[in-house]
N, C-alpha and C positions, 0 to 999 in steps of 0.2 A: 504493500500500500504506500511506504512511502517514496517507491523510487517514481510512481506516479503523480505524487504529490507534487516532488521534486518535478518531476518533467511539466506538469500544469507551471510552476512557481515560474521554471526557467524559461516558460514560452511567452510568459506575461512581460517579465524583464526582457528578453533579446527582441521581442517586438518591440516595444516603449521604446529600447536605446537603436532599433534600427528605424524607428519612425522617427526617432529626432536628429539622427546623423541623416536622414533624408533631406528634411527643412530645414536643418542646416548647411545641407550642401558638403555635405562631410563626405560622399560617396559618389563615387566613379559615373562613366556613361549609364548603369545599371539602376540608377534613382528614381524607380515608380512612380513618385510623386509626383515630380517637379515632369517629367515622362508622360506623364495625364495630361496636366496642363498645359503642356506642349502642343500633344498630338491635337488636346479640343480644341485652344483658340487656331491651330494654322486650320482645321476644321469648320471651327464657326465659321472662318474669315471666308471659307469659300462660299459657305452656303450664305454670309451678306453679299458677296461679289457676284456669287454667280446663281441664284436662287431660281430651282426647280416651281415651285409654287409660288407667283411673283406676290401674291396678298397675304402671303405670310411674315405677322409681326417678327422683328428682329428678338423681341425675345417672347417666343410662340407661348402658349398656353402650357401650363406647368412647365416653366423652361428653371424655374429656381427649383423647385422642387426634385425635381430630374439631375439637376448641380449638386446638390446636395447627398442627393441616392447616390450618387459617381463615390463622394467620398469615403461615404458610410460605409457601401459594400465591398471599396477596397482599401479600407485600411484602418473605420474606425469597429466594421464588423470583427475585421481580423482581431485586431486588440483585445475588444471585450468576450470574443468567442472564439473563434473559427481557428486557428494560429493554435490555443492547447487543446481544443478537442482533437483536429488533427493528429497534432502529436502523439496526444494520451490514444487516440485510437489505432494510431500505425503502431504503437508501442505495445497496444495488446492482442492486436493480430500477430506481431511479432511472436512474441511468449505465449498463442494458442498454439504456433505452429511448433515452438521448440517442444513442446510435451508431446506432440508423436513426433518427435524425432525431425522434424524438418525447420527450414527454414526461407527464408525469399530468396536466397543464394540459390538454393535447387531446383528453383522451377528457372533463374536467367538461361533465356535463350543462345545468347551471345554476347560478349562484350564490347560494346557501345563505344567504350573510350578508344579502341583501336582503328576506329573510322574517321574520316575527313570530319572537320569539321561541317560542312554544306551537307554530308549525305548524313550525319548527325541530327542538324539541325532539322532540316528535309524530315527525317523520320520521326521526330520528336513533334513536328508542326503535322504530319498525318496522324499518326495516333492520336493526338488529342482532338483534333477537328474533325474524327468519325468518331469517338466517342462522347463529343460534344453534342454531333448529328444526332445519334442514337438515343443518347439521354435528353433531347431536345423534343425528339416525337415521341417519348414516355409522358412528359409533362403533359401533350395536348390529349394523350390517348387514353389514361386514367384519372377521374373525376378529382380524386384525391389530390395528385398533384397539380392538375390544371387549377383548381383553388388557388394556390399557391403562385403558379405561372399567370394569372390574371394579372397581377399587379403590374406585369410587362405591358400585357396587350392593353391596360386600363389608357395607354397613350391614345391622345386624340387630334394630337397633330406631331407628325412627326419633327423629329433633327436629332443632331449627334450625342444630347446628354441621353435621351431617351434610350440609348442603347444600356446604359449602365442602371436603367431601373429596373430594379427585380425585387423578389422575395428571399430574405436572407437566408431560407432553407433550400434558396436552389443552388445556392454555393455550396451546403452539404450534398445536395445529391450529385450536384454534380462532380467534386472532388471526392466522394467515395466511390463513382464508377468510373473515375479516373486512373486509383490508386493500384488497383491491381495489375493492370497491364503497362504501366508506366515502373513499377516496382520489379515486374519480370523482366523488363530489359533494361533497366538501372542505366549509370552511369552517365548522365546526362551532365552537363556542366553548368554554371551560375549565368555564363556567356549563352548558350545555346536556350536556356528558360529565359533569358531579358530579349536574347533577340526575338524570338517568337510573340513574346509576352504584345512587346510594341507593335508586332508586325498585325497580332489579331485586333489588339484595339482600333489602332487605325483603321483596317477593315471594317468592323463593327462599329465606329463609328461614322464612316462614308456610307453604309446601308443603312443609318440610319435618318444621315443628314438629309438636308431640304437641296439637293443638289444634284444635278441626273450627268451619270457618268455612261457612258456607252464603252466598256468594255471588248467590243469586235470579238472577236471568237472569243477570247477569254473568259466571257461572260459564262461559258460551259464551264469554266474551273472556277471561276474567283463569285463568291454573290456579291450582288450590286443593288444600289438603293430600287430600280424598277423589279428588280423579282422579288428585294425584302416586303416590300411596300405591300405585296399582296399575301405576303405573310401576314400585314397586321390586318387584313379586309375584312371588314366586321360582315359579307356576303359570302360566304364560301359554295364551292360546286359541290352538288351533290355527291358527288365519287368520294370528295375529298372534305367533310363536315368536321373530321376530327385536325384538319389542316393542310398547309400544301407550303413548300418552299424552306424547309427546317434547316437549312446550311447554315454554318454559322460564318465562319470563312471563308470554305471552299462550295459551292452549287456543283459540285459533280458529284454528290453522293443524291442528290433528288433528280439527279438526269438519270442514273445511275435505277436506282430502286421506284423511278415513276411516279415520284409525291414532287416534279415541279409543275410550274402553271402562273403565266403571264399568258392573258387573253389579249391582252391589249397594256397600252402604255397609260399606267394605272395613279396617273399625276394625281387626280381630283377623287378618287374612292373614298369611300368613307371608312375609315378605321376603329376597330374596337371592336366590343363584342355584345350579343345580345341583352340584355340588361345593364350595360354597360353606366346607363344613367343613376343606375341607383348603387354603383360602388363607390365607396366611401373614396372624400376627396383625401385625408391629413393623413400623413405619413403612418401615424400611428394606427388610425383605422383601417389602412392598407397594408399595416403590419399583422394585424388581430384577425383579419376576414376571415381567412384561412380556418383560425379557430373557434369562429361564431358560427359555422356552417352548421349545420342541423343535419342531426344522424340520417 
C-alpha cells in the first residue's frame, strides 16, 4: 500500500514542478504549454484571415468556455487527476502481471529504440490515431459513453478551441485503451511523444477551425475541417445514426472500414445533436450530465 501511496504523492509533485518549469520556460522545444498557445493563436489567426463561415463572430459562441476546457483537460485535469491514477494504475497492472509470472517485457514485440527515428515516430503516430479511431466510435456506439462524449458534440458553432472540449472521462478511456498496445512495443522516446503530441493538435485543431483547407488527394489520409464538420451534423444518414467520419488525425481509417460521408460541402449544416437545446450551458453542469442521467 505504501509504495502506491508513494507513487500517487510523487505524481502530484513531478507534475506541479513540470507544470511550473513549463510557464516558466525552464524546458526545451518539448513545452506543452506555451506549444498550445502557439499552435491556437497561429490557428485563430487563420480562421480571422481566412474564414470559412464569413458571419462568424471572431470570438464565436462558447469560444471562452472552449479556452478554458483546452487548459483544464491538459494540464489542470492532469494535476488534480489523470497524471496519478495513471500511474497508480500502470503500477498495478504491472504487479497483477508479476504474480503469474509475467511481465510487459514479455509480450514486447520488438525493440523500438533500434529504429530510425521517422519510422519511430511514423509508428508511434499510427498506433495511437487507430486506437484513437477505435475508441472514438465506442463513445458514439454505446449510450453510456456517448453521455459523456456529448459535451464534444454540445459545440454549436465551430473553430479551433472546440477541439479540446470534452468530458474529463474521455481522457481515461481513452489513455486506458491506449496503454496496452503502446506498453507492448515500448520504447518510444520524450522527442518522438512531443513530436507527434504537436503534430495531432495542430490537426485537431484545423478540423476544427472556421477555415476550409482542400487537402487534394490527401484528404484520403489526413481529416480536414469539411469531412470533420459533418462529424458534428446534428442530421445524420440513416446507414450511419450512431455517426460517420470518426478520424481523428488520419481519415483513412473511415475510407478504410466505410463510416466516411461528405454529401456535399457542408459550410452552413447545422451542428449538434438532438436535444441538444436543453444540455446544460456551465462547465460544471457539463461536467455532472453524465451523472444525472436516469437509469
Amino acid at each position: 500500500m505504501n509504495k502506491y501511496l508513494d507513487i500517487i504523492k510523487n505524481s502530484y509533485l513531478d507534475y506541479w514542478n513540470y507544470l511550473k518549469q513549463s510557464i516558466l520556460w525552464e524546458l526545451n522545444w518539448e513545452n506543452y504549454f506555451y506549444g498550445l498557445i502557439f499552435i491556437s493563436l497561429v490557428v485563430w489567426s487563420l480562421e480571422l484571415i481566412f474564414p470559412w463561415r464569413k458571419n462568424q463572430p471572431m470570438f464565436r459562441k462558447d469560444f471562452w468556455q472552449d479556452a478554458f476546457y483546452m487548459f483544464f483537460n491538459f494540464f489542470l485535469l492532469n494535476l488534480l487527476l489523470l497524471i496519478a491514477l495513471s500511474n497508480t494504475a500502470a503500477a498495478l497492472f504491472d504487479d497483477a502481471l508479476k504474480i503469474i509470472g509475467l511481465s510487459i517485457a514479455s509480450f514486447q514485440l520488438f525493440d523500438i529504440n533500434t529504429f530510425p527515428f521517422w519510422i519511430r515516430t511514423l509508428t508511434f503516430f499510427v498506433i495511437i490515431d487507430f486506437v484513437q479511431w477505435f475508441t472514438h466510435t465506442l463513445l458514439h456506439k454505446y449510450n453510456f459513453l456517448w453521455n459523456f462524449h456529448k459535451v464534444h458534440h454540445s459545440i454549436k458553432e465551430m473553430g479551433f478551441a472546440g477541439h479540446l472540449r470534452f468530458h474529463w472521462m474521455e481522457s481515461v478511456i481513452y489513455k486506458s485503451l491506449k496503454y496496452i498496445p503502446l506498453a507492448i512495443i515500448g520504447g518510444f522516446t520524450v522527442t518522438d511523444i512531443a513530436f507527434v503530441h504537436f503534430f495531432n493538435i495542430t490537426i485537431g485543431h484545423l478540423n476544427h477551425a472556421n477555415i476550409r483547407l482542400d487537402y487534394g488527394i490527401l484528404k484520403y489520409v489526413f481529416n480536414n475541417p469539411r469531412m470533420h464538420i459533418w462529424h458534428h451534423a446534428k442530421e445524420l444518414p440513416e446507414a450511419h445514426k450512431k455517426g460517420v467520419n470518426f478520424g481523428i488525425s488520419l481519415s483513412i481509417w473511415d475510407y478504410l472500414f466505410k463510416t466516411n460521408y461528405i454529401p456535399y460541402d457542408g459550410r452552413d449544416i447545422e451542428i449538434g445533436f438532438d436535444g441538444d437545446e436543453k444540455f446544460p450551458k456551465s462547465f460544471i453542469g457539463q461536467e455532472m450530465y453524465p451523472l444525472s442521467r436516469k437509469k
